[in-house]
C-alpha positions in Angstrom: -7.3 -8.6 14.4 -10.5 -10.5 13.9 -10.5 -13.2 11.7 -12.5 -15.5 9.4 -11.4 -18.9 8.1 -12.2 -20.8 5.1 -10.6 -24.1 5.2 -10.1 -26.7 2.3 -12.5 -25.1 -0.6 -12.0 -27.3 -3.4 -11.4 -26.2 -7.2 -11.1 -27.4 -10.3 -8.8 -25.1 -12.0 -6.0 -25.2 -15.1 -3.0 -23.5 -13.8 0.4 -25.2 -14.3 3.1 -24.6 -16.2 2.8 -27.5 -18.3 0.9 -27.6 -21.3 -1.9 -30.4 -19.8 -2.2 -28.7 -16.7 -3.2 -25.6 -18.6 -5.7 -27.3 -21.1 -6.9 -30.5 -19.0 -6.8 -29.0 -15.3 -6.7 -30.3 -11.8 -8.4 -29.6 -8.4 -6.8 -27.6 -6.2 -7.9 -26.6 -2.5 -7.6 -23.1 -1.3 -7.2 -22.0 2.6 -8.5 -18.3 3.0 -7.9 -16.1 6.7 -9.9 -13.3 6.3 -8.8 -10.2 8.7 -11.3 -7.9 9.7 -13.0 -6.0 12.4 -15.7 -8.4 13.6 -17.3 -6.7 16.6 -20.1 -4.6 15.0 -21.5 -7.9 13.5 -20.9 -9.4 16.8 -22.6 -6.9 18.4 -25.5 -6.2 16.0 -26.2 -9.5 14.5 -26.0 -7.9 10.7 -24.3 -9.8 7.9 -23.9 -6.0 6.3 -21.5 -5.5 9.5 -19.3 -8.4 8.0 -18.1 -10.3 5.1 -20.4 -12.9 3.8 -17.8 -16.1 3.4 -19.9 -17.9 1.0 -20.3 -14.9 -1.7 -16.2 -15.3 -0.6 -16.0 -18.9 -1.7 -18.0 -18.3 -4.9 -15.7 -15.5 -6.1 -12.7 -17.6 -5.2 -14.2 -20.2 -7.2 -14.7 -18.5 -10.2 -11.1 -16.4 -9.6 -9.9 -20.0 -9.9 -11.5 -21.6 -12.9 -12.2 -17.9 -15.0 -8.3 -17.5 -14.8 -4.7 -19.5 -16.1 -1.5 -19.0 -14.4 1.8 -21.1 -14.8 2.7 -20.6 -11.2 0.5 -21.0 -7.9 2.6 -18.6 -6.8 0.6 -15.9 -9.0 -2.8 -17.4 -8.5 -2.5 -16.8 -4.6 -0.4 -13.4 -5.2 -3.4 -11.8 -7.5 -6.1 -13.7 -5.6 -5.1 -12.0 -2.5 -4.9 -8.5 -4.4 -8.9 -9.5 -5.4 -10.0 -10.0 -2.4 -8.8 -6.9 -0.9 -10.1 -5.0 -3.7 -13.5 -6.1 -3.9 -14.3 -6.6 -0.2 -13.6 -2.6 1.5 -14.2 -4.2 4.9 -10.9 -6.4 4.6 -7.9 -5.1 6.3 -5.7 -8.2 5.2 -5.5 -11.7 4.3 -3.8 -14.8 4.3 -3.9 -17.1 1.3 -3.2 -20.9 0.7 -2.9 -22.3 -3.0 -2.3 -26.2 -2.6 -1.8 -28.3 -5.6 -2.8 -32.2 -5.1 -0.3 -34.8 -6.8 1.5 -32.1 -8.1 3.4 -33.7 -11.5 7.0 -34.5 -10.2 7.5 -37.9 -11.2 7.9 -38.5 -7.7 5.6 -39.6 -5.0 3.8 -36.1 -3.1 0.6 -35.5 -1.8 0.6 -31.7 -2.3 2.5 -28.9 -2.6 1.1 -25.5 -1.3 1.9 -22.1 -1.7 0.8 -18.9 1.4 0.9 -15.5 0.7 -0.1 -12.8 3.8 -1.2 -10.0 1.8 -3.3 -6.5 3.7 -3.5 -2.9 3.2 -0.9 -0.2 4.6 -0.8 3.3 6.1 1.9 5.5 4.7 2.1 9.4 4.6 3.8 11.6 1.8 5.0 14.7 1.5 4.2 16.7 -1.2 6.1 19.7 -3.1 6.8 21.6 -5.8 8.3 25.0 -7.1 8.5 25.0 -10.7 5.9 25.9 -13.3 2.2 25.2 -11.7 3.2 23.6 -8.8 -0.3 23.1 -7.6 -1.3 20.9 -10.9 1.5 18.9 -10.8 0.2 18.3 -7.0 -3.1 18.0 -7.6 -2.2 15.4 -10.9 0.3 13.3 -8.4 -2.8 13.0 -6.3 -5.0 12.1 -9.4 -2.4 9.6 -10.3 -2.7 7.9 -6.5 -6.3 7.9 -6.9 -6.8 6.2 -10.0 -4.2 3.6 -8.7 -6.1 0.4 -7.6 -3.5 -0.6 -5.3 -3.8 3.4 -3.5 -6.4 4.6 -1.6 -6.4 8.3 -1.1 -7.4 9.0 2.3 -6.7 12.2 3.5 -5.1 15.2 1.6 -3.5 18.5 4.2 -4.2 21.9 2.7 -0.9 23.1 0.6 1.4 25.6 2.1 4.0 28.2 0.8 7.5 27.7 2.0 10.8 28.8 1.5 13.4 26.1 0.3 15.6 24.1 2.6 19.3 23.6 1.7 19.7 25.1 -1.8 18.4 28.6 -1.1 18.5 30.1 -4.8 15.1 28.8 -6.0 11.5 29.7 -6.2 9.2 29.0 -2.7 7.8 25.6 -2.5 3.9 24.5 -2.4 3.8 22.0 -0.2 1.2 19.3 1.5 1.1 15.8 3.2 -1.1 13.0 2.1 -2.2 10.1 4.0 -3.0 6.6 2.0 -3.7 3.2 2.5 -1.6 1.0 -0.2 -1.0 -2.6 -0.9 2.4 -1.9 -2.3 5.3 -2.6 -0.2 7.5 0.0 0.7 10.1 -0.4 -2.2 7.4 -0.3 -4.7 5.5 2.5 -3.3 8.8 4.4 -4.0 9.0 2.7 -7.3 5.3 3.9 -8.2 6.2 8.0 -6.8 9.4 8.3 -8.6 7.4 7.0 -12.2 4.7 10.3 -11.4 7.2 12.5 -10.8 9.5 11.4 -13.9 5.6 12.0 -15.6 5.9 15.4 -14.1 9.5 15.9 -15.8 11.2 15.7 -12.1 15.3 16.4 -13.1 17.9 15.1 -10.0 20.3 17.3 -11.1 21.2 19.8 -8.1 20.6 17.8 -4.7 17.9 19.8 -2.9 17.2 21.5 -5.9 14.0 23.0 -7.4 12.0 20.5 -8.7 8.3 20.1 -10.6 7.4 17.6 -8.2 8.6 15.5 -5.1 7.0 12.9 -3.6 8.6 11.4 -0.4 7.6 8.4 1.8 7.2 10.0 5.4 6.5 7.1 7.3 5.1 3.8 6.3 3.0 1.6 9.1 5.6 1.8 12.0 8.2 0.3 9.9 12.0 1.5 10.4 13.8 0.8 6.7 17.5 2.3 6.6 18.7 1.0 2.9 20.8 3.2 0.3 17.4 3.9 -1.7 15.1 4.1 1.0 15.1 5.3 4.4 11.8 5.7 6.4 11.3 7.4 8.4 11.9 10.1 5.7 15.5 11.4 7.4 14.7 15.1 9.1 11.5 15.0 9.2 10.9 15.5 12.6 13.0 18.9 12.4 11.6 20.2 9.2 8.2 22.9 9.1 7.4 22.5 5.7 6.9 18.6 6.4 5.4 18.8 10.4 2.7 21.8 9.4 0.7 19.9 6.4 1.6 16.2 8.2 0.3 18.1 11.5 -3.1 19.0 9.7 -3.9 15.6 9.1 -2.2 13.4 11.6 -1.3 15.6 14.6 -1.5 11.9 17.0 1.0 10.0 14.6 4.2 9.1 16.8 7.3 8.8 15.5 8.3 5.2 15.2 12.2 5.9 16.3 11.7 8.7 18.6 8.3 8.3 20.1 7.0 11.4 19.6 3.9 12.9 18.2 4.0 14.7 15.2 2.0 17.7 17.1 4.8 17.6 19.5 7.5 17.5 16.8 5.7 20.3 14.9 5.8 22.1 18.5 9.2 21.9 19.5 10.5 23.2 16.2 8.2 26.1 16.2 9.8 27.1 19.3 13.2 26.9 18.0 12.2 29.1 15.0 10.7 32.0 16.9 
């Protein structure tokens, strides 16, 4: 990935978590690696095709002296978040807080703090079979959408199946959904299971019908296998009612464990089902 650096911008700032840090202040120098896609600017010799780094230093400055935090940690955490937000073109970046003669009682000449911070690409699937399942969908997606930290990027039509393990239940609606996210996979799942709990999602028969379920297909190409999150989502690969809507809007996404496409997936159980 392309990249821009800004190297040694210096700041006066009041962040600190004692009380004359937070009233007097102190400079502080911040390192900035922007990642984008440089090549159109390259090519076209247009500052719109690119980020303007010194609009980029001006907003870090006044991030810097608008704002108080006790830790650098959380001045390079939400300064990161920022910059993402207001600057589309940004895919990720890499932050440096350092903090001059930091007050130690001991001799230093700075202590820094680097957070690598960029947006992700996860699918979910979608699904519901109680009450109106396609408003409780269609509020999930709401929910993602007025998320700053979720960008809703592609939505599959909603299909009607019949449910998988617990037969004795209503059909399910069910879709895919591909975002971008700067949540990490753990609070992504965090962030589903607090709309569906909105929705009035019950976990009490496993399989079960359900007012909605939101489920983290795949997340960038990552491979997680804990006891609260597994992605890829386990099945997957062998299950209709995820390959069709995930198929609409992704047929070329492989499988990060078994290689395949999801067209090919989609393909294979289709056969097996005729």
């Amino acid at each position: 990935m392309d990249c821009i650096k800004i190297k040694n911008l210096e700041i006066f700032g009041n962040h600190g978590v004692f009380k004359e840090e937070n009233t007097l202040g102190q400079k502080f120098v911040v390192c900035a690696e922007l990642y984008l896609n440089i090549r159109p600017a390259g090519l076209s010799d247009d500052i719109d095709q690119t980020i303007h780094y010194g609009e980029v230093c001006k907003f870090i400055d006044s991030f810097m002296r608008e704002k108080t935090y006790y830790l650098i940690e959380a001045v390079a955490e939400e300064l990161a978040r920022q910059l993402l937000l207001k600057y589309e073109i940004l895919n990720g970046v890499e932050i440096e807080i350092k903090k001059p003669w930091a007050p130690i009682g001991l001799p230093i000449e700075e202590v820094s703090v680097t957070v690598s911070r960029g947006w992700h690409d996860a699918y979910i699937a979608l699904g519901s079979n109680i009450g109106d399942s396609r408003s409780y969908i269609e509020g999930a997606l709401q929910h993602m959408d007025d998320d700053n930290n979720i960008k809703v990027c592609e939505v599959s039509s909603l299909i009607k199946t019949k449910p998988y393990g617990y037969e004795e239940q209503d059909d399910f609606l069910n879709g895919a959904v591909h975002i971008r996210t700067l949540y990490t996979p753990n609070e992504l799942l965090r962030c589903l299971n607090q709309m569906e709990a909105m929705a009035g999602r019950e976990r009490s028969i496993h399989w079960g019908p359900r007012t909605l379920d939101l489920d983290i297909l795949l997340y960038d190409d990552l491979v997680i296998d804990t006891p609260d999150l597994k992605i890829p989502h386990p099945e997957m690969h062998i299950r209709d009612f995820v390959l069709k809507p995930l198929n609409e809007i992704a047929p070329w996404l492989r499988h990060p464990l078994t290689g395949r496409t999801i067209k090919e997936h989609l393909d294979e159980v289709s056969l097996l089902t005729t």
